[in-house]
C-alpha positions as CSV (number, residue, x, y, z in Angstrom):
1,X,-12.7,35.8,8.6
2,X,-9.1,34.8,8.1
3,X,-9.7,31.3,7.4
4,X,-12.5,32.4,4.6
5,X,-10.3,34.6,3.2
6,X,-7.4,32.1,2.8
7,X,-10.3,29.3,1.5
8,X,-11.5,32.1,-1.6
9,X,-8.1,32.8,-2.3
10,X,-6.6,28.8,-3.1
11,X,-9.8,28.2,-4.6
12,X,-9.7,30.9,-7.1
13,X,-6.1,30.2,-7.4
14,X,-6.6,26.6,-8.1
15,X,-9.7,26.9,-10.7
16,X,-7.4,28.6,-12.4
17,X,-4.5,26.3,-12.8
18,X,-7.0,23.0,-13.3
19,X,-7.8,24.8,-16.7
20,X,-3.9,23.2,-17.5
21,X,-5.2,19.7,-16.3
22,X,-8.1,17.6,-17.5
23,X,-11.6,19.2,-17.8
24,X,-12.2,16.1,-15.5
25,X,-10.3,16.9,-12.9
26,X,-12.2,18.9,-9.9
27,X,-10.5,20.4,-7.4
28,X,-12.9,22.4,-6.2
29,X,-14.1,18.7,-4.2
30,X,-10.4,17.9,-3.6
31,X,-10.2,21.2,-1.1
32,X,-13.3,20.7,0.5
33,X,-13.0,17.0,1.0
34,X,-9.6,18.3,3.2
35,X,-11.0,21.3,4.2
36,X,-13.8,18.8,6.1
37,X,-12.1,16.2,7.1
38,X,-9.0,17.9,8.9
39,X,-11.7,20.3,10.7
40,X,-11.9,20.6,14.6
41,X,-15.5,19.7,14.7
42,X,-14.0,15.5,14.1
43,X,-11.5,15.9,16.9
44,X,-9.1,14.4,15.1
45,X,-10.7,11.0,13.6
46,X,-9.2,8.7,16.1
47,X,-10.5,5.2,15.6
48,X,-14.1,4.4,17.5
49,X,-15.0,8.2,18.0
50,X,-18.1,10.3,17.1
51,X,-15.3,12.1,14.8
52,X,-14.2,8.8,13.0
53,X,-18.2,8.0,12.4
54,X,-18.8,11.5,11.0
55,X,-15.6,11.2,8.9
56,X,-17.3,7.8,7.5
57,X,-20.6,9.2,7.3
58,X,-18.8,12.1,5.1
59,X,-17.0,9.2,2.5
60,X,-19.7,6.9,2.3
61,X,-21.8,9.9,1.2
62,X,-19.6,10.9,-1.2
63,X,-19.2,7.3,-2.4
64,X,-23.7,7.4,-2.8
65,X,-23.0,10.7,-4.9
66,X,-20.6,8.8,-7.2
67,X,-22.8,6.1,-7.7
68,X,-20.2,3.3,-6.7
69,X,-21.7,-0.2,-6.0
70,X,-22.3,-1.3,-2.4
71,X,-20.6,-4.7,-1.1
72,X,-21.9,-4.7,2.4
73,X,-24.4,-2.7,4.7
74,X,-24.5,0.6,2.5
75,X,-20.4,1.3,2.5
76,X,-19.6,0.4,5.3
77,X,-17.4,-2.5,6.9
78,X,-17.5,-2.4,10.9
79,X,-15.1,-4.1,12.3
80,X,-13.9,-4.6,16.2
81,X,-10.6,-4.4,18.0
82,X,-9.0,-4.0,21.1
83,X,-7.4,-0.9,22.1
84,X,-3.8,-1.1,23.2
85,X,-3.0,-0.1,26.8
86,X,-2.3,3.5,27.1
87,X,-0.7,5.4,30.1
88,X,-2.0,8.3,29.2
89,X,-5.7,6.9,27.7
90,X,-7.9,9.8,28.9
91,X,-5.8,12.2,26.9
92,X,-5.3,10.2,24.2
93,X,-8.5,8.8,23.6
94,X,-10.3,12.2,24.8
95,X,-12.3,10.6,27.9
96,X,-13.4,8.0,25.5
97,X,-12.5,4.9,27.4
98,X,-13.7,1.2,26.9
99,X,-11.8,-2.1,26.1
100,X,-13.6,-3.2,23.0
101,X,-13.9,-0.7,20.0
102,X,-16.0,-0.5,17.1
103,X,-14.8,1.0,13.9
104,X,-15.1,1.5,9.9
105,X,-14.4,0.6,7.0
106,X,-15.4,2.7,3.7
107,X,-16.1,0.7,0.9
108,X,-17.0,1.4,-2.7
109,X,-17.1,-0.3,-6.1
110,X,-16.8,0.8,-9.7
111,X,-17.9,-2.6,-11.6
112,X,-16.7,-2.7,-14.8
113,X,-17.9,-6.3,-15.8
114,X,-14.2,-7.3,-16.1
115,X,-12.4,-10.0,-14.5
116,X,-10.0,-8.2,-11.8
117,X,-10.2,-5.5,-9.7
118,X,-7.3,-2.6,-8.6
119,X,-7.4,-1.5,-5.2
120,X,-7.2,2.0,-4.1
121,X,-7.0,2.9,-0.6
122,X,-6.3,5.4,2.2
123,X,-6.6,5.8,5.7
124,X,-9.1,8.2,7.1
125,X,-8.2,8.0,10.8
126,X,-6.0,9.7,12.7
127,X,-4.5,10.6,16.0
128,X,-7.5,12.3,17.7
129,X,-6.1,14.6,20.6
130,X,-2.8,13.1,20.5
131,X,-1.3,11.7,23.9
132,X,1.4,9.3,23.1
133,X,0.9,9.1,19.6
134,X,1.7,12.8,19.3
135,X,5.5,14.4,18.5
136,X,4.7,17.7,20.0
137,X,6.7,18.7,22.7
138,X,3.9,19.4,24.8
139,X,1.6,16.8,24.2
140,X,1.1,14.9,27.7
141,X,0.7,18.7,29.4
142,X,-1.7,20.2,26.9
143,X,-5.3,18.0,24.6
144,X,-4.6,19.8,21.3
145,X,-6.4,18.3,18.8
146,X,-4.5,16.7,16.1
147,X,-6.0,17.5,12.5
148,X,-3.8,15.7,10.0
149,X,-4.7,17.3,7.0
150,X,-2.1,15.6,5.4
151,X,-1.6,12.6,7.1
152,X,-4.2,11.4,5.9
153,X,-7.1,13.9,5.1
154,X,-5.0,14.2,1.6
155,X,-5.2,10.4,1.2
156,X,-8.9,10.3,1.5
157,X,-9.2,13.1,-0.9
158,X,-7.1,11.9,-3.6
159,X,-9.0,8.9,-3.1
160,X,-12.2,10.5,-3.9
161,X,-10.8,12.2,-7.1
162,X,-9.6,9.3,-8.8
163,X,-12.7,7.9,-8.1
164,X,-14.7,10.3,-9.8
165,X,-11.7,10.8,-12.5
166,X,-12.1,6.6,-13.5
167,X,-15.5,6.6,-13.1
168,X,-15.5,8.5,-16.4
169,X,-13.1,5.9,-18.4
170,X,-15.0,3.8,-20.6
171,X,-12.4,1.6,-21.3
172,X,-10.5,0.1,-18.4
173,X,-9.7,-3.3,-18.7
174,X,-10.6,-3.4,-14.9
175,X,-13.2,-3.0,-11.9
176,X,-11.7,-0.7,-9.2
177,X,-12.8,-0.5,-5.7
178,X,-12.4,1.8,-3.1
179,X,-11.4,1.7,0.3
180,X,-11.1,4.4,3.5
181,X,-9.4,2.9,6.2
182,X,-9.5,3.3,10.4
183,X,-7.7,1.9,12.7
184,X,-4.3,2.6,10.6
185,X,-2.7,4.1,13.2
186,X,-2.9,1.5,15.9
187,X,-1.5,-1.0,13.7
188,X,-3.3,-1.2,10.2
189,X,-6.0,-2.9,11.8
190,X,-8.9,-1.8,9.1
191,X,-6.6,-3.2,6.2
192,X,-5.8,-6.0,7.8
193,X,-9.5,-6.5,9.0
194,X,-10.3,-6.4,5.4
195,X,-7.9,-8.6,3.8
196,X,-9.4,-11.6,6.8
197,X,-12.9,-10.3,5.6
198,X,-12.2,-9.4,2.2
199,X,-15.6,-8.1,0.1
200,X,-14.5,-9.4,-3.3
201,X,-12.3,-12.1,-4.0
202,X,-8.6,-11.2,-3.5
203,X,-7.4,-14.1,-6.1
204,X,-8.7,-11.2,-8.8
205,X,-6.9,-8.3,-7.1
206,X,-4.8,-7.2,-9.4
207,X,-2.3,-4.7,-7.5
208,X,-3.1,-2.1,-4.4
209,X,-2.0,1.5,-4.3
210,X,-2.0,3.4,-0.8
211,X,-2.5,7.1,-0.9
212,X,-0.6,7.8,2.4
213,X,0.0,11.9,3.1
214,X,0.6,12.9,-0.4
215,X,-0.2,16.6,0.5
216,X,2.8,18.6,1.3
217,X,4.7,17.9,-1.9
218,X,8.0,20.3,-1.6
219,X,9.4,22.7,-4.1
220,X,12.0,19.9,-5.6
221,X,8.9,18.0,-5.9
222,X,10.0,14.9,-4.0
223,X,7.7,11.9,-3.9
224,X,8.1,8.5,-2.7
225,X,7.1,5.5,-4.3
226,X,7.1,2.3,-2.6
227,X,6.5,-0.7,-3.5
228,X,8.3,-0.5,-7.7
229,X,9.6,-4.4,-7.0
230,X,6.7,-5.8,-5.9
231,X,6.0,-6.5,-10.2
232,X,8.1,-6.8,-12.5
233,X,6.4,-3.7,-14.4
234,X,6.2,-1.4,-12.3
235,X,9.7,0.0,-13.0
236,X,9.2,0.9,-16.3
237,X,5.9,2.2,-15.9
238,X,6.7,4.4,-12.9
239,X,9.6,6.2,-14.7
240,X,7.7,6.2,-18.0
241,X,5.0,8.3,-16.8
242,X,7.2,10.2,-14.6
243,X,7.5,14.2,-16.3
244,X,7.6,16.3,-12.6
245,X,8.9,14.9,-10.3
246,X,12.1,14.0,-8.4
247,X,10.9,10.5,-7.4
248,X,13.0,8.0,-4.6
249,X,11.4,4.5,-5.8
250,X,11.8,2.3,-3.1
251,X,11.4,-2.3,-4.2
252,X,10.3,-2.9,-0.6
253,X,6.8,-3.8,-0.6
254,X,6.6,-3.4,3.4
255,X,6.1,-0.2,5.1
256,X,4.4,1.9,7.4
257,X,0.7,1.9,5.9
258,X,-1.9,0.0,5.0
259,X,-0.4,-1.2,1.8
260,X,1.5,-3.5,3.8
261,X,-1.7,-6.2,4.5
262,X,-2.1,-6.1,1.0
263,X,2.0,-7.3,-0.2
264,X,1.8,-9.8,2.6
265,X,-1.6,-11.5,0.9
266,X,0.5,-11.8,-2.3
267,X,-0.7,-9.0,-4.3
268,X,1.3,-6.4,-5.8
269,X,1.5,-3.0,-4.0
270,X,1.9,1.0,-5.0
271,X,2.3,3.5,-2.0
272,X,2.4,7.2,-2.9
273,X,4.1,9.2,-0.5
274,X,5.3,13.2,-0.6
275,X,7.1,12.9,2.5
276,X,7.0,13.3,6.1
277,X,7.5,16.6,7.5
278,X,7.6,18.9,10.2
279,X,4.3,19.2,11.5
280,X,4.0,14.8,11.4
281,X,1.8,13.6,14.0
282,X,1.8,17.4,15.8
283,X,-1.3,19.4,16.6
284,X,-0.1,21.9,13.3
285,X,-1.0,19.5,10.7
286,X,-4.1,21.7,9.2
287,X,-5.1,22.5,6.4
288,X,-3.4,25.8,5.3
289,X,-0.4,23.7,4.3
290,X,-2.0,21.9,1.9
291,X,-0.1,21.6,-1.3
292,X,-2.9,21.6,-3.2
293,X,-1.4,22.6,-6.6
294,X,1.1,19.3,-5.7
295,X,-1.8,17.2,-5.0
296,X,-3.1,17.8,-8.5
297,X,0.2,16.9,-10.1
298,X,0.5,13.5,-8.3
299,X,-3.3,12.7,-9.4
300,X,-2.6,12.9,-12.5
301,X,0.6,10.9,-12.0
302,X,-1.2,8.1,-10.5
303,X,-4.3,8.3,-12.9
304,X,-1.6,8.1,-15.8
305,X,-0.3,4.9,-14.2
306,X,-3.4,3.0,-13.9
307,X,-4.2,4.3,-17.1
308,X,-0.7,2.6,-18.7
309,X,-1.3,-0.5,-16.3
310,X,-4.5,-1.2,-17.8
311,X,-2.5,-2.3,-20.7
312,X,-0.4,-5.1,-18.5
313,X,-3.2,-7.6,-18.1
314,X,-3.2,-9.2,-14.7
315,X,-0.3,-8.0,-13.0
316,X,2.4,-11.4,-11.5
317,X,3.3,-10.7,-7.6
318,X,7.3,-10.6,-6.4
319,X,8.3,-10.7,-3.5
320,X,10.6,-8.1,-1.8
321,X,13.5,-7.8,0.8
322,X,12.9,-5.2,3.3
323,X,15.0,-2.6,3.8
324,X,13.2,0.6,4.7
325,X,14.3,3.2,7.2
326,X,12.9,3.3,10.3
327,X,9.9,5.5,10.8
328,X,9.5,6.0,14.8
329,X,10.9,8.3,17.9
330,X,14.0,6.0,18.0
331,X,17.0,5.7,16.1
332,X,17.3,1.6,16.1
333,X,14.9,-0.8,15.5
334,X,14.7,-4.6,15.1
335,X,12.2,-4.6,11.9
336,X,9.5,-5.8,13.4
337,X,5.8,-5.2,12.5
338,X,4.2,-5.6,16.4
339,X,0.9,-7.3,16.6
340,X,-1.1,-4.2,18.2
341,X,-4.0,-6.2,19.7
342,X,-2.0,-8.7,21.7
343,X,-3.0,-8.6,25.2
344,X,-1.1,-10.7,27.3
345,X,2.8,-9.2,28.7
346,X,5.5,-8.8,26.1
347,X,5.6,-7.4,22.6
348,X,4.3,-10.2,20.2
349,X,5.6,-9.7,16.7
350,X,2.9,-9.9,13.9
351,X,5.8,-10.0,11.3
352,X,9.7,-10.4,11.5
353,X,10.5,-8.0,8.4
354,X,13.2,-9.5,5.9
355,X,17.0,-8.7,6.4
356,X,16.4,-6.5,9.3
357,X,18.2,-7.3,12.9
358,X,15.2,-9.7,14.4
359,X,15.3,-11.8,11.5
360,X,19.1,-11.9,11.3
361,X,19.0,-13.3,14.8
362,X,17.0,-15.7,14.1
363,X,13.3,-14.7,15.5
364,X,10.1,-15.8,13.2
365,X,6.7,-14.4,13.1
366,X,4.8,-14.6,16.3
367,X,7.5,-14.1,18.8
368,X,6.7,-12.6,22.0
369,X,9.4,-10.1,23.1
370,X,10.0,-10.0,26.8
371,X,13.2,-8.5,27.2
372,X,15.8,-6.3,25.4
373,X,19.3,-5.7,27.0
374,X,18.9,-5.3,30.7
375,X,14.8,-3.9,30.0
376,X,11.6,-5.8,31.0
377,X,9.2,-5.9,28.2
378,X,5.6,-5.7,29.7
379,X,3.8,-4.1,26.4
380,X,4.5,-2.1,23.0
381,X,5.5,0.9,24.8
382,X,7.7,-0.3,27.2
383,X,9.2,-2.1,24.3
384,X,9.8,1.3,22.7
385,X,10.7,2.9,25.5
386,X,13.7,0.1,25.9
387,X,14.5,0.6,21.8
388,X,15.7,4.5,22.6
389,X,18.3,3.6,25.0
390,X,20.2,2.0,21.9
391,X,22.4,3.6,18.5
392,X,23.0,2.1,15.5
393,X,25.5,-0.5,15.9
394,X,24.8,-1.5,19.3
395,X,25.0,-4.9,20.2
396,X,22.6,-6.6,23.0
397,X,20.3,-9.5,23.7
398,X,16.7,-10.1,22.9
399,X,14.5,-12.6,25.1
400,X,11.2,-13.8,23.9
401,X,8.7,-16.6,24.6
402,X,8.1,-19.3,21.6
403,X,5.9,-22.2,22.3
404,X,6.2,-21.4,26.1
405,X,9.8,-21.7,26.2
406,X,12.3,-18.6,26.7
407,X,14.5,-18.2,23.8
408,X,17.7,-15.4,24.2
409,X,19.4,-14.1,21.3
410,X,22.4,-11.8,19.9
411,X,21.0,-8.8,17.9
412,X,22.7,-6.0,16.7
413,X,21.2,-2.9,15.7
């Protein structure tokens, strides 16, 4: 009774304050596209579960009710994957427990008869009942199952509203397709599963944006953009459109999220973020924290930048130096993105990220860590495991294998 109470009372609130906004703005779907998604009844979305299916059952109906185009069987993309390893599988996979899992893709088109297309994606998946992918302090002792309303239940339903928000432009001087990720927090393995098996042709992408928790926007109205240097116009256009918000615009077109397989296919990237938080990766990421009124605000922010875009013509790619924080459990890292499916001992690097301490030492794409300092790498977690005995400006000594041959070298964090 709670809950419905709390439910009437945003809605109400929120009908309200759309009246300021565009007549086609609805956020009557935004709330219940959350409001679904983050529920218990999907145990969390984790990749390969009945809650991850019911989750793309949801978007790909939502896609049929916006009439978007269909690219492959109905929405959907199924892909395959491995599972990394996990000590503590039966927790985090909730009893669900088999080497080769299936997952989805949710795909939609808006074909506007013009040469290129803008990608905009998010990634519906999420932690399911948490085990080592979980920050609370409990989370080997207790199954809680891990919502993530924002992270990224928001994503997916910002998604959806722009969708339904350009669906109504008659004049865009592009096509516009529509993508809800799994398998993002393994590794970004449904974005880069789609870029291999792309549904369009990616020479006539014309940029990516990732919609990455963008629902907890604070009161100084804070919100990341990554990406700005992956174009030269992005700059201007970001500030230019910019009335509310206090906004950190970060070059690097490498991060955390699925916009990442996009920059490193050459095409120029966007990822809106309102920050991490508190409740990140815990069991109280639900729903009644929503920012919705926030949420509102950075739609129309984004749907004012495509809208200026449009005006840019095909958009030219740059390259970017990385030279993000790290986001992880540990204060050091060596910039690397790990390849999450590797199987065989060691930590094989799927990408040595510009400027950072692996590439100053001299390692390349491909890599297989097998030692840092004094500790024994046998897979990804003993590798971050060996990363939180270390501080920033630590010195030590990476092994890895290259070729079949045992390389050491000097890093310092």
């Amino acid at each position: 009774m709670k809950m419905k109470s709390f439910y009437t009372s945003l809605l109400l609130t929120l009908v309200i304050n759309s009246i300021i906004y565009s007549q086609e703005f609805n956020s009557n779907k935004l709330i219940a596209d959350i409001e679904y998604l983050s529920s218990d009844q999907l145990e969390g979305r984790f990749a390969g579960t009945k809650g991850e299916k019911a989750a793309a059952n949801y978007i790909a109906d939502r896609f049929e009710r916006l009439n978007l185009k269909k690219l492959s069987k109905g929405y959907i993309q199924n892909f395959s994957f491995i599972l990394p390893n996990s000590p503590h599988e039966g927790i985090l996979y909730n009893s669900y427990n088999k080497d080769q899992t299936d997952a989805i893709n949710v795909v939609g088109y808006l074909d506007n008869n013009r040469e290129n297309t803008i990608i905009i994606g998010a990634h519906y998946d999420h932690i399911g009942y948490g085990g080592i992918y979980s920050l609370d302090t409990d989370r080997i002792e207790k199954n809680k199952i891990h919502n993530g309303a924002d992270d990224n239940a928001s994503g997916v339903a910002l998604l959806l509203n722009l969708a339904e928000r350009l669906i109504k432009e008659n004049n865009s001087n592009n096509n516009y397709l529509f993508i809800a990720f799994s398998a993002e927090e393994l590794g970004l393995i449904g974005s880069k599963y789609f870029v291999e098996n792309p549904l369009i042709d990616l020479k006539n992408a014309n940029y990516m944006i990732n919609l990455d928790m963008v629902g907890r926007l604070n009161t100084d109205k804070e919100l990341s953009v990554f990406g700005a240097g992956t174009s030269p116009v992005f700059k201007q256009v970001i500030n230019s459109t910019n009335n509310n918000f206090s906004l950190k615009i970060i070059d690097d077109g490498i991060g955390p999220s699925d916009h990442t397989s996009f920059y490193n296919k050459g095409i120029p990237v966007l990822f809106f973020n309102s920050g991490s938080h508190q409740d990140y990766h815990k069991s109280s990421d639900d729903f009644e924290l929503i920012n919705f009124d926030g949420m509102i605000e950075i739609s129309n922010y984004v749907f004012d930048i495509i809208h200026e875009l449009n005006n840019f013509g095909k958009l030219n790619f740059r390259e970017t130096v990385s030279e993000q924080p790290t986001v992880s459990r540990f204060e050091v890292s060596l910039r690397v993105m790990p390849d999450y499916v590797y199987e065989k001992e060691g930590m094989k690097a799927d990408q040595i990220l510009k400027g950072g301490p692996a590439d100053k030492a001299g390692l390349i794409d491909g890599d297989v860590i097998i030692k840092v300092g004094e500790y024994y790498i046998k897979d990804i977690y003993a590798y971050m495991n060996a990363l939180s005995n270390f501080k920033n400006g630590d010195e030590t000594t990476v092994v890895i294998l290259r070729n079949g041959k045992e390389i050491e070298f000097k890093v310092k964090f």
